[in-house]
N, C-alpha and C positions, 0 to 999 in steps of 0.2 A: 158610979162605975168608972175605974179610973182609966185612962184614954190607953188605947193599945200601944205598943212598942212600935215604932216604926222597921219597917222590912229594913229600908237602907239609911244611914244616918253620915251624911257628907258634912264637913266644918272647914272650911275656908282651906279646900283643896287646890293645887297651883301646882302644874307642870312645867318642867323647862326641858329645851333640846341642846346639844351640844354642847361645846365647852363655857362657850361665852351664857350659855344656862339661857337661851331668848324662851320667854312664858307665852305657852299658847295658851294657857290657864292661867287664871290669874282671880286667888281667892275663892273661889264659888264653893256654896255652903246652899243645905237645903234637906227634908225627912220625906221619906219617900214609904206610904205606907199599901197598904191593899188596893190603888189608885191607879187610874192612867195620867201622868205628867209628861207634856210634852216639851220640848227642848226645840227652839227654833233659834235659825241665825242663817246669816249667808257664808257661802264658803270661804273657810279660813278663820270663823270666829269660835271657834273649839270647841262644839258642840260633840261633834265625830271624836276627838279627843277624849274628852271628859267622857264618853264610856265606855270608851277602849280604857281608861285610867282604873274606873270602877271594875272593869272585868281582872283586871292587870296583862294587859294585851300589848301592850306598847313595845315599842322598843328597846333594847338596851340603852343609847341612847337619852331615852326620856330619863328626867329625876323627876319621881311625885313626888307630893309632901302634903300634909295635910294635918289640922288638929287632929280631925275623927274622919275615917271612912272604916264604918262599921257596917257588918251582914248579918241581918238578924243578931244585933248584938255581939259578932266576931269582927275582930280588926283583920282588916286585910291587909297594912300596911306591916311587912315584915313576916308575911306567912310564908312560907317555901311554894315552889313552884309544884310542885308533889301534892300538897292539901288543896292548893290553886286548881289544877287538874281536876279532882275531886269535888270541886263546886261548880264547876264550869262544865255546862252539858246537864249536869244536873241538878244546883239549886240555884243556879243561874244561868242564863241562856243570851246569845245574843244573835240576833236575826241580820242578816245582812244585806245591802242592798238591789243586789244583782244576783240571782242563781246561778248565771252560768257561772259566773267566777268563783262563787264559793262552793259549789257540788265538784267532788271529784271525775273528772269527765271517761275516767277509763274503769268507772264502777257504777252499778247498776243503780237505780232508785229504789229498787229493793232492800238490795246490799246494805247500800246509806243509811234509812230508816233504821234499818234491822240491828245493824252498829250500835245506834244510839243507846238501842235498847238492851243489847247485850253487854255496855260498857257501860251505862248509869245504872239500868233496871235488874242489872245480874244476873239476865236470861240467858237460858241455853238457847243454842240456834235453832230451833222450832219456834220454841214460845218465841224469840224475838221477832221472828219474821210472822208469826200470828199478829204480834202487839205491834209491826209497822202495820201490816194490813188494814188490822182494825183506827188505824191512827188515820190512815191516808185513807179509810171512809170517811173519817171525822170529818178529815179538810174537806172533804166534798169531791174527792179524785174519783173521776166515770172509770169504772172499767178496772177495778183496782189490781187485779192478776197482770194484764197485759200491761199498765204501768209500771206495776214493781221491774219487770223484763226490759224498761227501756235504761236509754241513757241519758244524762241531762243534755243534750245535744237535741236529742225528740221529742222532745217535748216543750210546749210555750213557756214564756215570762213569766204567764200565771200560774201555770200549773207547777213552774217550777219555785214559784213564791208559794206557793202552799204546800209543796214536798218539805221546803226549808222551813215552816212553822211547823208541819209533823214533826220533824227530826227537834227540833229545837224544843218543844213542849210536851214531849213523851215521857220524859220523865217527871212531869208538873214540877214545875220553877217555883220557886216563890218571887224571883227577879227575873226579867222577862227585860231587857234592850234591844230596840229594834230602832235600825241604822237604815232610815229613809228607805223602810218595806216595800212605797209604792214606785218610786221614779220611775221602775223599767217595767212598768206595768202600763198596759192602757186605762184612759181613762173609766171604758167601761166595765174593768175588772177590779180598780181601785178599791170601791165601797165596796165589794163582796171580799177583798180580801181584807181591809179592816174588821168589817164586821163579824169578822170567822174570826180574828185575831181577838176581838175584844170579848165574845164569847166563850172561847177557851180562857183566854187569861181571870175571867169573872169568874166562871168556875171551879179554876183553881186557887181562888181570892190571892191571887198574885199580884205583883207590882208591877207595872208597866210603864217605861222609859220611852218614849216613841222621840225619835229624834228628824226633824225635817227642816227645810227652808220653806213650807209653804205654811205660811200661818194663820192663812183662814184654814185649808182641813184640819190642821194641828187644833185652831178652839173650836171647829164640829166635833173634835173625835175625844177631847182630852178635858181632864175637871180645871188642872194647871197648866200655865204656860208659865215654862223660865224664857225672858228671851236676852241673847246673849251676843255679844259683841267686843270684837280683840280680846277675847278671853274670859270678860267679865260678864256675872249678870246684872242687864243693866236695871232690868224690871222681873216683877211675877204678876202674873194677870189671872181673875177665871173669866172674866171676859175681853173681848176684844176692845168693846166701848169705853172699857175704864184705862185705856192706853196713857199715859201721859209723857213718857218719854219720845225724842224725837224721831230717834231711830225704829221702836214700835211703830209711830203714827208711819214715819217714812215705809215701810215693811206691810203693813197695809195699806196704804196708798198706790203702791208698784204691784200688787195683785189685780187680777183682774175681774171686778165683780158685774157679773151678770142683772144684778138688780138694779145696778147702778150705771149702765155703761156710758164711758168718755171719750172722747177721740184720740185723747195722749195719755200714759201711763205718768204718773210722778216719776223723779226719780230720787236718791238720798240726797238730802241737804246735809251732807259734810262738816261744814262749819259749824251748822247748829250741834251738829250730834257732837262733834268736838270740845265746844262750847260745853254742851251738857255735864261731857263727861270732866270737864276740869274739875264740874260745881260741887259733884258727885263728890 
């Protein structure tokens, strides 16, 4: 049986800013199929980048380039802004990391959801705001009438990390990016919104991009790790224990594990990781 087509198919994609062209990318290739892969780095190593590039979100500014950055077998590189629109929202989605910043604050949570659906799903305003409701029981939102009526202002972190996966997966993606879901979350709402997130995405046998600096949840939650650094990927793991680069081992080491605890945290060893990257 021959092996399925991958969702998204990247080849040695590289971003540059301004005129002097400086690469926050730099090469990164990789097939992204009915999976969750997660994408680790510390800020400023183009993680955030690379899928804002994939959505084409960037800036004027940016110049991508890439051999291949294909969706479901269509080139993105060179489609109009117009077709763009048309995939985004709806056979590609991208989660953000903070609600309050991304919910429009002077429109309802109703409203918002309902949007979604009447601008991907081509509902009339009834059925939309039927198909937010029933969305935002999905996410597990108590009380789903008198939240549709609030603002993103009234409501929590969490609640509003899970409005922002309603609206984002209402119209089943097959590409799903989600740009560091939990940061503004507490701890003890984390795993209940991952696990809402991996369950809808399973269901809709979607691909799933989870992008973070924390790279122990990234290999709880994910089949792949790319992990990435000044632009590059310097490794791909499906476990943690098969690390062999320095900057992986450094990246686990500055985590803090519970099963293990130490009285100082590591910190990067720079010169090796420099080192490395010459060998590379």
């Amino acid at each position: 049986m021959p092996a399925a087509e991958p969702i998204l198919r990247v080849r040695d994609l590289t971003v540059r800013f301004g005129r002097a062209g400086v690469p926050a990318v730099r090469g990164v290739g990789f097939d992204l199929g009915a999976e969750r892969l997660g994408i680790v780095g510390e800020s400023g190593s183009g993680k955030s980048t690379l899928g804002r590039a994939v959505m084409r979100l960037l800036p004027a500014s940016a110049r991508v380039e890439a051999g291949t950055l294909d969706f479901e077998g269509e080139p993105l590189l060179g489609q109009s802004e117009r077709r763009m629109r048309g995939l985004r929202g709806g056979r590609m989605s991208l989660i953000m990391q903070d609600p309050r910043y991304s919910l429009n604050p002077v429109v309802t949570v109703g409203a918002q959801v309902a949007e979604a659906a009447r601008l991907h799903g081509k509902a009339n305003p009834r059925e939309a705001r039927e198909r937010a409701a029933a969305m935002l029981e999905r996410v597990r939102i108590a009380d789903v009438r008198r939240t549709m009526a609030l603002y993103p202002h009234q409501i929590s972190g969490g609640m509003g990390q899970r409005v922002m996966i309603a609206m984002m997966l209402l119209a089943r993606p097959r590409l799903v990016i989600a740009d560091e879901p939990t940061s503004a979350l507490d701890v003890s709402v984390r795993g209940d919104v991952l696990k809402l997130l991996d369950e809808l995405v399973r269901e809709q046998e979607a691909g799933l991009i989870l992008i973070s600096h924390d790279i122990r949840m990234v290999a709880a939650f994910c089949q792949r790790i790319i992990v990435m650094y000044g632009g590059r990927a310097v490794e791909e793991l499906t476990r943690l224990e098969d690390a062999r680069h320095p900057y992986t081992r450094g990246l686990i080491a500055a985590m803090p594990d519970p099963r293990r605890p130490v009285r100082r945290l590591q910190t990067l060893d720079r010169q090796a990781i420099a080192a490395a990257m010459e060998d590379a």
